[in-house]
mmCIF file of the N, C-alpha and C atoms, coordinates in Angstrom:
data_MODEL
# 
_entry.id   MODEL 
# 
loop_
_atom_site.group_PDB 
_atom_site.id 
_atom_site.type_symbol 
_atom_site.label_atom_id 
_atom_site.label_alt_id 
_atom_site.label_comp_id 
_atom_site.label_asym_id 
_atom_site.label_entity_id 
_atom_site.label_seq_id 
_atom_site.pdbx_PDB_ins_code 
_atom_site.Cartn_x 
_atom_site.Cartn_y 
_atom_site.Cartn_z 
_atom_site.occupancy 
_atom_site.B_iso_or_equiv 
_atom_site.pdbx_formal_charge 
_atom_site.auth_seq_id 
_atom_site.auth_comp_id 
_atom_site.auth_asym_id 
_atom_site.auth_atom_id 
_atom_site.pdbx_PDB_model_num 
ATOM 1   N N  . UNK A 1 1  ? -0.418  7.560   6.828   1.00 0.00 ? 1  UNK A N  1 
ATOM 2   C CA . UNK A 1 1  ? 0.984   7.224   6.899   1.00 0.00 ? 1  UNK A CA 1 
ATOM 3   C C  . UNK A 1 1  ? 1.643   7.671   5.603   1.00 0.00 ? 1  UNK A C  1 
ATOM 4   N N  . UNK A 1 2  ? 2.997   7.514   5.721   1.00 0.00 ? 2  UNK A N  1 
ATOM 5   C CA . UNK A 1 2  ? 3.520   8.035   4.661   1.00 0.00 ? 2  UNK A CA 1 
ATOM 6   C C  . UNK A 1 2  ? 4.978   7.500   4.452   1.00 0.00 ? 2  UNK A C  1 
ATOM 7   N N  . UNK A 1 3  ? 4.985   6.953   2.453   1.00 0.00 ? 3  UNK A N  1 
ATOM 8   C CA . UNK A 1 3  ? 6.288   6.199   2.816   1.00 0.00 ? 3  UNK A CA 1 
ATOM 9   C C  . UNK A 1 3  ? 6.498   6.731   1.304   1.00 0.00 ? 3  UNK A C  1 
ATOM 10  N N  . UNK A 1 4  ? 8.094   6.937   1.010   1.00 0.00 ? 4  UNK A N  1 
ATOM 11  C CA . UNK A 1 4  ? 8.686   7.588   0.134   1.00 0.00 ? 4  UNK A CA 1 
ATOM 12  C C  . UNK A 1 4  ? 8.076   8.587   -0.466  1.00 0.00 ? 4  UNK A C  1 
ATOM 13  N N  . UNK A 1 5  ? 7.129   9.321   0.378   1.00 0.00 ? 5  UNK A N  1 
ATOM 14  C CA . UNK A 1 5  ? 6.384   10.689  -0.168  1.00 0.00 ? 5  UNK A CA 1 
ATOM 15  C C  . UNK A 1 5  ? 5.276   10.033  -0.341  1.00 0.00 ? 5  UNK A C  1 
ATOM 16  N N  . UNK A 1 6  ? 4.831   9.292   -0.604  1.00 0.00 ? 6  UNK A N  1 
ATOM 17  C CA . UNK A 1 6  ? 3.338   8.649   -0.790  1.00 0.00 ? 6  UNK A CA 1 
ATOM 18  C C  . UNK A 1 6  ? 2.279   8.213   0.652   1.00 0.00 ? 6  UNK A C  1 
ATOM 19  N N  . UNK A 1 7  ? 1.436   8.790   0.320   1.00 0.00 ? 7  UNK A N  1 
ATOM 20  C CA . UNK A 1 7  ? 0.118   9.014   1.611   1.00 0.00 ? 7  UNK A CA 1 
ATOM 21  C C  . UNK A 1 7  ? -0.597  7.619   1.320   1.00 0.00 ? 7  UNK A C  1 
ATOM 22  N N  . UNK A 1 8  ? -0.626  6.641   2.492   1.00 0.00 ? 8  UNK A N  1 
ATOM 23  C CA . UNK A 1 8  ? -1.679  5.594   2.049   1.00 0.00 ? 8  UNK A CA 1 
ATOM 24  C C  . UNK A 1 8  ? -2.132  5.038   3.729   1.00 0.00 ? 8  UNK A C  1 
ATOM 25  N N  . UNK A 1 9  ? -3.194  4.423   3.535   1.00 0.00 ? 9  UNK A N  1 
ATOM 26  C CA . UNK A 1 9  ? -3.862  4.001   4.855   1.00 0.00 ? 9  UNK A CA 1 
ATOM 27  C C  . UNK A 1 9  ? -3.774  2.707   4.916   1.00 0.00 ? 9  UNK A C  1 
ATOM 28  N N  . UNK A 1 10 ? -3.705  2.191   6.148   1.00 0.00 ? 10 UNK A N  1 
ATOM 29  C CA . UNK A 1 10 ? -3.642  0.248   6.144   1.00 0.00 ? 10 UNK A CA 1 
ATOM 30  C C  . UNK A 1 10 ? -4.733  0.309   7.325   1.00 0.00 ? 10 UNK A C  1 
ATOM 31  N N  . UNK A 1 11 ? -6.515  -0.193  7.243   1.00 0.00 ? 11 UNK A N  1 
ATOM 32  C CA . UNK A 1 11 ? -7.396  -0.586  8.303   1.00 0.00 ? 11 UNK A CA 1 
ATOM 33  C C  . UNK A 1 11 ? -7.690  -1.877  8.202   1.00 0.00 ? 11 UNK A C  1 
ATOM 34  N N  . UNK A 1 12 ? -8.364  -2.052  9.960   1.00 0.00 ? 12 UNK A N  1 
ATOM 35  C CA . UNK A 1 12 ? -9.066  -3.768  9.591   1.00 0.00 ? 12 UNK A CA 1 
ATOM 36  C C  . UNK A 1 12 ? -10.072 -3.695  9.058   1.00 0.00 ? 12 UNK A C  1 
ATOM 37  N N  . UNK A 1 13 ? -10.674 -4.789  8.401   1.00 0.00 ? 13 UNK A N  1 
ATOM 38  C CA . UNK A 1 13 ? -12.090 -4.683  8.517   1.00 0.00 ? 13 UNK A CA 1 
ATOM 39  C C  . UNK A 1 13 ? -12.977 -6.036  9.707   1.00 0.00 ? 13 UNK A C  1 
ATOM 40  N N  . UNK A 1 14 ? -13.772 -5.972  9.124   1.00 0.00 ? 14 UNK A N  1 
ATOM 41  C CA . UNK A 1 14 ? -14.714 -6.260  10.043  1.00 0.00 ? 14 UNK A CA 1 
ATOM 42  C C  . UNK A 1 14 ? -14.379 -7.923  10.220  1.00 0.00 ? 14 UNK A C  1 
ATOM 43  N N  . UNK A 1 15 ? -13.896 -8.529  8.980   1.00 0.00 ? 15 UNK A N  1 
ATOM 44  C CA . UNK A 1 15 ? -13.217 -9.939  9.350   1.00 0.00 ? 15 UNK A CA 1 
ATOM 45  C C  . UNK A 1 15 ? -11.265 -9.969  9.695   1.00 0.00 ? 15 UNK A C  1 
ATOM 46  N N  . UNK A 1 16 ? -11.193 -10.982 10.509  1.00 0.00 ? 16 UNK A N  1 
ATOM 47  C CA . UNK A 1 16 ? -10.572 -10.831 11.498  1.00 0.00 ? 16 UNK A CA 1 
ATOM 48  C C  . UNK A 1 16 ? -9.728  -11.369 10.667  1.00 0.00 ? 16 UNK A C  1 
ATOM 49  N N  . UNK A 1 17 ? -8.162  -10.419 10.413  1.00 0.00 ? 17 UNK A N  1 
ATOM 50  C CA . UNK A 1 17 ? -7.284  -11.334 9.793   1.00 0.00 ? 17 UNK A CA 1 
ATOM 51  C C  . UNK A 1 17 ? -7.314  -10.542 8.397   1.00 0.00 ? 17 UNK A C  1 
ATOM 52  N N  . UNK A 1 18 ? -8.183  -9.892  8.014   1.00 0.00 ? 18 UNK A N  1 
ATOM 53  C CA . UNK A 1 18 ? -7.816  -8.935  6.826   1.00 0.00 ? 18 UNK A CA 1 
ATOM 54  C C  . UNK A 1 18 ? -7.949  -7.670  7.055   1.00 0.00 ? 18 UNK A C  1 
ATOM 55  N N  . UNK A 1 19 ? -6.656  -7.053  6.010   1.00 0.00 ? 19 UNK A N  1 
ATOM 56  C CA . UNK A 1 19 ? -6.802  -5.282  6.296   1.00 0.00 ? 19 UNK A CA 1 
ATOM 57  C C  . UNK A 1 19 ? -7.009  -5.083  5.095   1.00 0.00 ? 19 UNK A C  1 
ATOM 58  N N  . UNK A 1 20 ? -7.364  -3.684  4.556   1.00 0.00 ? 20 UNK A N  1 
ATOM 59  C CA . UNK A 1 20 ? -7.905  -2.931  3.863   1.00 0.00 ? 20 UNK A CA 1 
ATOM 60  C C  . UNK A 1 20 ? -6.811  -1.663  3.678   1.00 0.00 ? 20 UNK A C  1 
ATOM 61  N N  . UNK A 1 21 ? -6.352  -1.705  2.336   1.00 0.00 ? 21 UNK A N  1 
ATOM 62  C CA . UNK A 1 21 ? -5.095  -0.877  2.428   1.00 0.00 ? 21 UNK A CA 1 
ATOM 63  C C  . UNK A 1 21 ? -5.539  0.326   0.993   1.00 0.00 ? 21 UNK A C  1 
ATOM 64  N N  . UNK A 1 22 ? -4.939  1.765   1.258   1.00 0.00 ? 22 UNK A N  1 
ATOM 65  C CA . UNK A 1 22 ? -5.009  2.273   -0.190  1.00 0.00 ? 22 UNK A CA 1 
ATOM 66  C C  . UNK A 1 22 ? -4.239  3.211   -0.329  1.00 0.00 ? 22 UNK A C  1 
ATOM 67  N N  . UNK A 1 23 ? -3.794  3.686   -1.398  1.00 0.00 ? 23 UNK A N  1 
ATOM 68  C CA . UNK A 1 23 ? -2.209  4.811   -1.906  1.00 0.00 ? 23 UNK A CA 1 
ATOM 69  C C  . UNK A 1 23 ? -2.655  4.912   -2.911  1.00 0.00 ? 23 UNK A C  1 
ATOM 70  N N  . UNK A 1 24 ? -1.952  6.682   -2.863  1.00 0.00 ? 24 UNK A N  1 
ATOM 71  C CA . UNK A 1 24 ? -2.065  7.391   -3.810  1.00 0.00 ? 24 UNK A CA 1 
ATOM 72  C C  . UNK A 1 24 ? -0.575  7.946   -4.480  1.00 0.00 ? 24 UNK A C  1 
ATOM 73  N N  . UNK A 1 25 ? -0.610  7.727   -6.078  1.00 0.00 ? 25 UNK A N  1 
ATOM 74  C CA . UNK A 1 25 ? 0.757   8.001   -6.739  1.00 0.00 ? 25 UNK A CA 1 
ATOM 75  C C  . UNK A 1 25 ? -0.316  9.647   -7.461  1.00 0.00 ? 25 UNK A C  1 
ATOM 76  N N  . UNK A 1 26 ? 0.538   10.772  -7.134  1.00 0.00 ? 26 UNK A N  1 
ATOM 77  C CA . UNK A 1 26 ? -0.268  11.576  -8.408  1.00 0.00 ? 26 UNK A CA 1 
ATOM 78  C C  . UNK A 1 26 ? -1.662  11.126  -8.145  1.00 0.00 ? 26 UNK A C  1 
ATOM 79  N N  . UNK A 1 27 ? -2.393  11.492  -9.241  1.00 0.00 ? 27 UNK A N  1 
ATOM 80  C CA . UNK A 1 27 ? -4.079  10.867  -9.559  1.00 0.00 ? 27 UNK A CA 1 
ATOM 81  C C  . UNK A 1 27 ? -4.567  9.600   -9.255  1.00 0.00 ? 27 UNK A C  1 
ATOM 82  N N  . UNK A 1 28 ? -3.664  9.025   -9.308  1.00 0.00 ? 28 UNK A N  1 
ATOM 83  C CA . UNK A 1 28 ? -3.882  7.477   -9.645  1.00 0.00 ? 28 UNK A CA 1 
ATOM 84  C C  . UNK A 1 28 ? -4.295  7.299   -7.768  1.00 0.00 ? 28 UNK A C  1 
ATOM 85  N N  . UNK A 1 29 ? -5.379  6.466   -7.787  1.00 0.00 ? 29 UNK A N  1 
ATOM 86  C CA . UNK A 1 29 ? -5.277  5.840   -6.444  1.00 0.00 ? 29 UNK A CA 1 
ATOM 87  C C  . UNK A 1 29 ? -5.727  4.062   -6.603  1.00 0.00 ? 29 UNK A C  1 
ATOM 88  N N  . UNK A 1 30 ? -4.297  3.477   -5.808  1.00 0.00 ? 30 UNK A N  1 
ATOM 89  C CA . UNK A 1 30 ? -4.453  1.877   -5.553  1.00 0.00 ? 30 UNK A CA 1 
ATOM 90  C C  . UNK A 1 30 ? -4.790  1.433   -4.777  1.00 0.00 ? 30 UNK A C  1 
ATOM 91  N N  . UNK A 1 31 ? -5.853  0.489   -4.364  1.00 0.00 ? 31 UNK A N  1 
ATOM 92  C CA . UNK A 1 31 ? -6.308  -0.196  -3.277  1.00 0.00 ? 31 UNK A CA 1 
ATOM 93  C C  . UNK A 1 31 ? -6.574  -2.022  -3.339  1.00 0.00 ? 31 UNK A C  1 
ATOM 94  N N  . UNK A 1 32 ? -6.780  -2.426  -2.770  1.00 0.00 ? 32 UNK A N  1 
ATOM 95  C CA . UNK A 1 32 ? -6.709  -3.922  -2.212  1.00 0.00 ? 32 UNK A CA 1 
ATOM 96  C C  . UNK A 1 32 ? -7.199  -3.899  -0.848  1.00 0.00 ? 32 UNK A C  1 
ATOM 97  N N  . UNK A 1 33 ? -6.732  -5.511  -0.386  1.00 0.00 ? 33 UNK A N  1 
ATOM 98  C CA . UNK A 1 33 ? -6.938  -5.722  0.396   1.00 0.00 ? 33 UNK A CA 1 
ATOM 99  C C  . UNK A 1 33 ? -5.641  -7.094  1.265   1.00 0.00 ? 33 UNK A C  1 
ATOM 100 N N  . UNK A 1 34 ? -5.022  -7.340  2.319   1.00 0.00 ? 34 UNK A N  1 
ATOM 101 C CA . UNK A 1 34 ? -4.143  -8.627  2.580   1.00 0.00 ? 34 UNK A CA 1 
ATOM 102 C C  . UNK A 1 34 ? -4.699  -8.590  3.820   1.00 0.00 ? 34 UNK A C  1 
ATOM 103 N N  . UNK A 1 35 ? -3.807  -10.412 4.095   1.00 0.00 ? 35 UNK A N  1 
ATOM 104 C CA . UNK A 1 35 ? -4.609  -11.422 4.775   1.00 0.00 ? 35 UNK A CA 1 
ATOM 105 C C  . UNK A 1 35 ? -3.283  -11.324 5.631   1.00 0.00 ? 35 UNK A C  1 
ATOM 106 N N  . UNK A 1 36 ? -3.426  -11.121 6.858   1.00 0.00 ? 36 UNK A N  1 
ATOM 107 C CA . UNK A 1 36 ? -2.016  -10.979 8.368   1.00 0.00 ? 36 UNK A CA 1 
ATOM 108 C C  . UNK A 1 36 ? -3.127  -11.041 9.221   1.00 0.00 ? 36 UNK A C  1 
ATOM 109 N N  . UNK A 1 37 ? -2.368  -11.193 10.509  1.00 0.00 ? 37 UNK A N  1 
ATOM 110 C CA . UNK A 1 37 ? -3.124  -11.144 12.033  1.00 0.00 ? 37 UNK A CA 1 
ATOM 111 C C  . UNK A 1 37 ? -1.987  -10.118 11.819  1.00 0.00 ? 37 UNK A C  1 
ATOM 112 N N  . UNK A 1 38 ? -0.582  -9.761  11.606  1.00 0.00 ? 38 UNK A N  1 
ATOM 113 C CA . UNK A 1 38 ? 0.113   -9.037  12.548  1.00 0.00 ? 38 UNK A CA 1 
ATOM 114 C C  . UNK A 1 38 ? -0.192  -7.528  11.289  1.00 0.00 ? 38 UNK A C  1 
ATOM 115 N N  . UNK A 1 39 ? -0.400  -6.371  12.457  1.00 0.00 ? 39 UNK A N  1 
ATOM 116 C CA . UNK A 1 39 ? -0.560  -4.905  11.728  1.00 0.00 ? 39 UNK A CA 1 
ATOM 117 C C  . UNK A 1 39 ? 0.196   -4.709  11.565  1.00 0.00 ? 39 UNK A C  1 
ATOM 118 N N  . UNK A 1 40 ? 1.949   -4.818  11.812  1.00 0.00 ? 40 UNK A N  1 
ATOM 119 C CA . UNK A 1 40 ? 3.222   -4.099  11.013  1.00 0.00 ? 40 UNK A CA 1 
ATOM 120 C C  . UNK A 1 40 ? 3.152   -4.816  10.048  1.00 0.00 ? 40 UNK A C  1 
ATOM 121 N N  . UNK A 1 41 ? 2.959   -6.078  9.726   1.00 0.00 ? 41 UNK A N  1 
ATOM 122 C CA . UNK A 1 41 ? 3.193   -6.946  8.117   1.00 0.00 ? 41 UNK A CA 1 
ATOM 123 C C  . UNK A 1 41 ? 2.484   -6.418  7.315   1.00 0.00 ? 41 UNK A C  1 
ATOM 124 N N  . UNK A 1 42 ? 0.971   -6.402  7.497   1.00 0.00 ? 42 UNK A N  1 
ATOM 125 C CA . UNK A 1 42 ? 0.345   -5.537  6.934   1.00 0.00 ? 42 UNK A CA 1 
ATOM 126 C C  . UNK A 1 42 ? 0.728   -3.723  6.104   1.00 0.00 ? 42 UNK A C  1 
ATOM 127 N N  . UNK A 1 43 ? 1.504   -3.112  7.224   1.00 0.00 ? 43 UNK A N  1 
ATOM 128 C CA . UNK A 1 43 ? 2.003   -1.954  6.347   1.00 0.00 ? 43 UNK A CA 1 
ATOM 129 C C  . UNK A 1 43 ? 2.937   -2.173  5.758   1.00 0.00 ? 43 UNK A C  1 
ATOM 130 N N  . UNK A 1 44 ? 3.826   -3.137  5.856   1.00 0.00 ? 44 UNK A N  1 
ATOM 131 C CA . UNK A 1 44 ? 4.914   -3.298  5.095   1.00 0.00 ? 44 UNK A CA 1 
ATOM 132 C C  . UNK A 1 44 ? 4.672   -4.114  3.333   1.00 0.00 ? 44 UNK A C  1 
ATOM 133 N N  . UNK A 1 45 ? 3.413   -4.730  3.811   1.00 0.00 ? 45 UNK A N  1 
ATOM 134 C CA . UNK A 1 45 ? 3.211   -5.049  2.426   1.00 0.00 ? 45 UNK A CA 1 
ATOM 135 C C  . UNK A 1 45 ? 2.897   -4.241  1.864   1.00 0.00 ? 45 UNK A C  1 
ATOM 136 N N  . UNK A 1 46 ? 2.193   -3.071  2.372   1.00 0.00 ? 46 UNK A N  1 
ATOM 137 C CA . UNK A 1 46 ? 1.552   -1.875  1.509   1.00 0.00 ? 46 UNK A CA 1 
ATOM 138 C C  . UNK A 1 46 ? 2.977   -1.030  0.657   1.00 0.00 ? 46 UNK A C  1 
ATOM 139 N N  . UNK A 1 47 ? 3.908   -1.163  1.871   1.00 0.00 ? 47 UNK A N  1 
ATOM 140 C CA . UNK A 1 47 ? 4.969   -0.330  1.302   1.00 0.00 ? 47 UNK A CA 1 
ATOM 141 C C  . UNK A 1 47 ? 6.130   -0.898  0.240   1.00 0.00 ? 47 UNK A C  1 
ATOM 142 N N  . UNK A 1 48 ? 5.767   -2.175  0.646   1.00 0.00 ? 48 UNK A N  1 
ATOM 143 C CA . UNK A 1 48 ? 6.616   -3.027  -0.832  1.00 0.00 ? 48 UNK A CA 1 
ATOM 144 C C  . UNK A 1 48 ? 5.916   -2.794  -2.085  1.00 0.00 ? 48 UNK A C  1 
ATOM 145 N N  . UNK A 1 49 ? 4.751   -2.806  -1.820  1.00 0.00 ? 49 UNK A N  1 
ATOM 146 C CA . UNK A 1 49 ? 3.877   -2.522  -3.553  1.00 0.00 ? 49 UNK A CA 1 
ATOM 147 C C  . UNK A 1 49 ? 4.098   -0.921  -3.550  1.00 0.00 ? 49 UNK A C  1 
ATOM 148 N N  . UNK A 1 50 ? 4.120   0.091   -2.781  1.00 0.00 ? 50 UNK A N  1 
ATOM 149 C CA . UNK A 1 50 ? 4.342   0.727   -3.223  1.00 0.00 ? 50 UNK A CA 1 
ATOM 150 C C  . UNK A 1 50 ? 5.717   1.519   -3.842  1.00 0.00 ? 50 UNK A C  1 
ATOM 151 N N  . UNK A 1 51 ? 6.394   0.842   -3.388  1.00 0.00 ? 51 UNK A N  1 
ATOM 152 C CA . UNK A 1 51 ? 8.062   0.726   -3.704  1.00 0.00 ? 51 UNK A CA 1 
ATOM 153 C C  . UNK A 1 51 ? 7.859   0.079   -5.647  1.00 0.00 ? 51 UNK A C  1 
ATOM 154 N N  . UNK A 1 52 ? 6.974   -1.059  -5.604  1.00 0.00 ? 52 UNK A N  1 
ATOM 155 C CA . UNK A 1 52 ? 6.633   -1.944  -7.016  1.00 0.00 ? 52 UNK A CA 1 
ATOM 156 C C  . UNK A 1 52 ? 6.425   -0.807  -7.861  1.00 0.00 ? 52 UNK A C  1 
ATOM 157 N N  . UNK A 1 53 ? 5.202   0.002   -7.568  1.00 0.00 ? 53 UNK A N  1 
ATOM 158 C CA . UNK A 1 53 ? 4.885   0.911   -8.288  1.00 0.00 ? 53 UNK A CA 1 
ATOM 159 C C  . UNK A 1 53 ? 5.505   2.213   -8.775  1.00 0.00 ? 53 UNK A C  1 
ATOM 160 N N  . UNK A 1 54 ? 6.392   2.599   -7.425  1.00 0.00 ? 54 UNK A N  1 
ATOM 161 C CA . UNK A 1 54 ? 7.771   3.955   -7.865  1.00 0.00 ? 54 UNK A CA 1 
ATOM 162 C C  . UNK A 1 54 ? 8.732   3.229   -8.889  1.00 0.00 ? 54 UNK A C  1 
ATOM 163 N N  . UNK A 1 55 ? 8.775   1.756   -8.573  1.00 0.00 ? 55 UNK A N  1 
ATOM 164 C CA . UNK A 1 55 ? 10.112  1.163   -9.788  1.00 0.00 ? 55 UNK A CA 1 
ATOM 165 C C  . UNK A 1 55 ? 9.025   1.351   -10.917 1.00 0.00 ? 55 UNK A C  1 
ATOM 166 N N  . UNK A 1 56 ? 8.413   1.078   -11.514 1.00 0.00 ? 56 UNK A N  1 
ATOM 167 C CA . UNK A 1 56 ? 7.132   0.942   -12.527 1.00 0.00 ? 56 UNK A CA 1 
ATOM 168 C C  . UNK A 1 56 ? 7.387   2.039   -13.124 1.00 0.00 ? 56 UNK A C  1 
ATOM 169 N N  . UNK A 1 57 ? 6.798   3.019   -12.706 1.00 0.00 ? 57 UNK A N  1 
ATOM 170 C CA . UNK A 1 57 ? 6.753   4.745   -13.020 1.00 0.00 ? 57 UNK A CA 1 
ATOM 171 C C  . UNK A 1 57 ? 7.987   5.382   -13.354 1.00 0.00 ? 57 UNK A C  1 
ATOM 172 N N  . UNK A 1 58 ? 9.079   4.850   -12.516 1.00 0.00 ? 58 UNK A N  1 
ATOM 173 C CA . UNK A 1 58 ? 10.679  5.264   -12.959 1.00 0.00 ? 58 UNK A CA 1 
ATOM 174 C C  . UNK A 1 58 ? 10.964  4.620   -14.336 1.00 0.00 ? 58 UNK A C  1 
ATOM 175 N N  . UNK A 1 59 ? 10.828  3.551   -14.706 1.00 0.00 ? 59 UNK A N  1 
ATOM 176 C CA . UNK A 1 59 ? 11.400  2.850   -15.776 1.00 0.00 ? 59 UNK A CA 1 
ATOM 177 C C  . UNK A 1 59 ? 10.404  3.710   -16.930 1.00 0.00 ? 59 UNK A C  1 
ATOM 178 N N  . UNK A 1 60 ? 8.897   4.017   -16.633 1.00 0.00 ? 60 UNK A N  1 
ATOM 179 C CA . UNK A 1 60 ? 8.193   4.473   -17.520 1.00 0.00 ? 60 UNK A CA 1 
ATOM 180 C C  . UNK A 1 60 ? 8.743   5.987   -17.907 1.00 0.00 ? 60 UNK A C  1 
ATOM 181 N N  . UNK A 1 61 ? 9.050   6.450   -17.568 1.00 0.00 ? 61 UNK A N  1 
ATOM 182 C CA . UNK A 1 61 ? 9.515   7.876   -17.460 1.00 0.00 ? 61 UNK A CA 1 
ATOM 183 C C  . UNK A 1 61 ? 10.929  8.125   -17.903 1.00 0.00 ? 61 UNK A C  1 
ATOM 184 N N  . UNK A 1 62 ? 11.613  6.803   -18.137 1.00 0.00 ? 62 UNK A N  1 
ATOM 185 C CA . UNK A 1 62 ? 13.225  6.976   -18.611 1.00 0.00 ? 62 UNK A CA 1 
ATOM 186 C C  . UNK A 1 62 ? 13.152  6.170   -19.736 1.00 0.00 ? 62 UNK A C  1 
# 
């Protein structure tokens, strides 16, 4: 998937109720893990941290 130019994956794993998420900025790659039954909440949390991390990198860079 792909959100503001950034490539990242959201899977389940094997317990029920957690996904397995990871993105890449540049080099850097972030991963975790969150706790949903529902799979759109799940990507959307991925895409709020990664939104966290473009504000991060912007402020670092100005």
């Amino acid at each position: 998937m792909n959100h503001r130019g950034v490539e990242f994956t959201v899977a389940k794993t094997s317990v029920p109720g957690v996904w397995q998420w990871q993105f890449w900025i540049g080099d850097k790659v972030k991963s975790g893990r969150t706790e949903t039954k529902i799979d759109l909440l799940a990507i959307r949390r991925v895409q709020l941290r990664i939104d966290r991390e473009l504000k991060a990198l912007a402020r670092k860079l100005a």
